[in-house]
C-alpha positions as MATLAB code, in Angstrom:
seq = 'XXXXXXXXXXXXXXXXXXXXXXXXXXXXXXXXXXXXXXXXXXXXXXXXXXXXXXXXXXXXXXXXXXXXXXXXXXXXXXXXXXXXXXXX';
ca = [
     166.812  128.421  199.744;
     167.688  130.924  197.582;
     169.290  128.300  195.022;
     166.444  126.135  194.852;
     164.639  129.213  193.100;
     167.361  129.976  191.198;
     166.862  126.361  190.162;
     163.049  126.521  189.702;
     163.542  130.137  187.593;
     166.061  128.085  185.440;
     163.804  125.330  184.668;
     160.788  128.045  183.715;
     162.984  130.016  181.776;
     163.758  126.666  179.961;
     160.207  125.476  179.586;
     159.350  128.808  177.926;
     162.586  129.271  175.707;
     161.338  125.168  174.635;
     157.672  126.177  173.864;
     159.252  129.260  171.750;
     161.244  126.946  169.919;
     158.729  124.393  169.097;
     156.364  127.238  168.169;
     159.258  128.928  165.691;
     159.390  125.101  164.393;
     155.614  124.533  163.438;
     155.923  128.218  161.697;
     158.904  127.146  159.644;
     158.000  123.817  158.721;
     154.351  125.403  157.444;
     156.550  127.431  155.656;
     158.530  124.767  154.111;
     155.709  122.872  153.017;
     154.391  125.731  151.268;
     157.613  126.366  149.407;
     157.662  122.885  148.378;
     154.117  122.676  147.292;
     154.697  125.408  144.919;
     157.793  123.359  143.581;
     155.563  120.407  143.070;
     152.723  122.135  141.550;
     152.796  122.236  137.395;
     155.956  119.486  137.416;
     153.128  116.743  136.701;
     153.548  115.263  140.622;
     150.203  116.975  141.709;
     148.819  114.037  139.230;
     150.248  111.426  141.680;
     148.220  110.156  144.421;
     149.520  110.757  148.266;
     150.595  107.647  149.136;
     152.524  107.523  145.772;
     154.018  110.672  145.814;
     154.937  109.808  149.360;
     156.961  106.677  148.004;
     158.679  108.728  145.187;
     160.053  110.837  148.110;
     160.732  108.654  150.324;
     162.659  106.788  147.275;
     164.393  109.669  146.460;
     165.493  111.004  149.314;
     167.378  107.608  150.125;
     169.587  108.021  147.037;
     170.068  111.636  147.511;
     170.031  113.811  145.021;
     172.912  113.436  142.585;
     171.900  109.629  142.458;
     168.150  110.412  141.926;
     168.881  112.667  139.033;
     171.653  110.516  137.595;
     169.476  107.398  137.768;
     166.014  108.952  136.278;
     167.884  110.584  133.485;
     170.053  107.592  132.515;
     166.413  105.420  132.285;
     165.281  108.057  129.668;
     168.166  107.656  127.931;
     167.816  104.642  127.788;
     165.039  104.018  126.644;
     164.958  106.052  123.930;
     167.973  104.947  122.904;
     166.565  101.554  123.205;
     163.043  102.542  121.286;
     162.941  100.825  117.595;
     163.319  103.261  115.092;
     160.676  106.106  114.363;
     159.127  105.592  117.147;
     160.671  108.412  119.399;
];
């Protein structure tokens, strides 16, 4: 009998190291999302609706990032280098 409580000690201990975890989780993902609001805020994105800035992400984060800045900052280029005369 004595290994069966072993057992059921081993399975509490796990339960409560899993609810710490999950709790240390929700803390640093608050955290996160703080950190990147403050990134966000003053770029011009707070102008974009939710779903939209959702998208961008989303968008974004499928290329990665080399490929996200390499492609926005070769359509600038462009099109200003495509803009008539004067008008840039």
């Amino acid at each position: 009998m004595p290994r069966n409580r072993s057992a059921i000690a081993a399975l509490q201990k796990l339960e409560a190291d899993r609810e710490a975890l999950d709790a240390k989780q929700r803390e640093l993902e608050v955290q996160a999302a703080r950190e990147l609001g403050e990134i966000i805020l003053g770029s011009g994105l707070e102008s974009f609706s939710k779903k939209g800035l959702r998208k961008v992400a989303e968008e974004l984060g499928k290329l990665g990032e080399d490929a996200a800045i390499e492609k926005l900052t070769a359509r600038g280029s462009t099109r200003a280098s495509n803009a008539a005369p004067g008008t840039q």
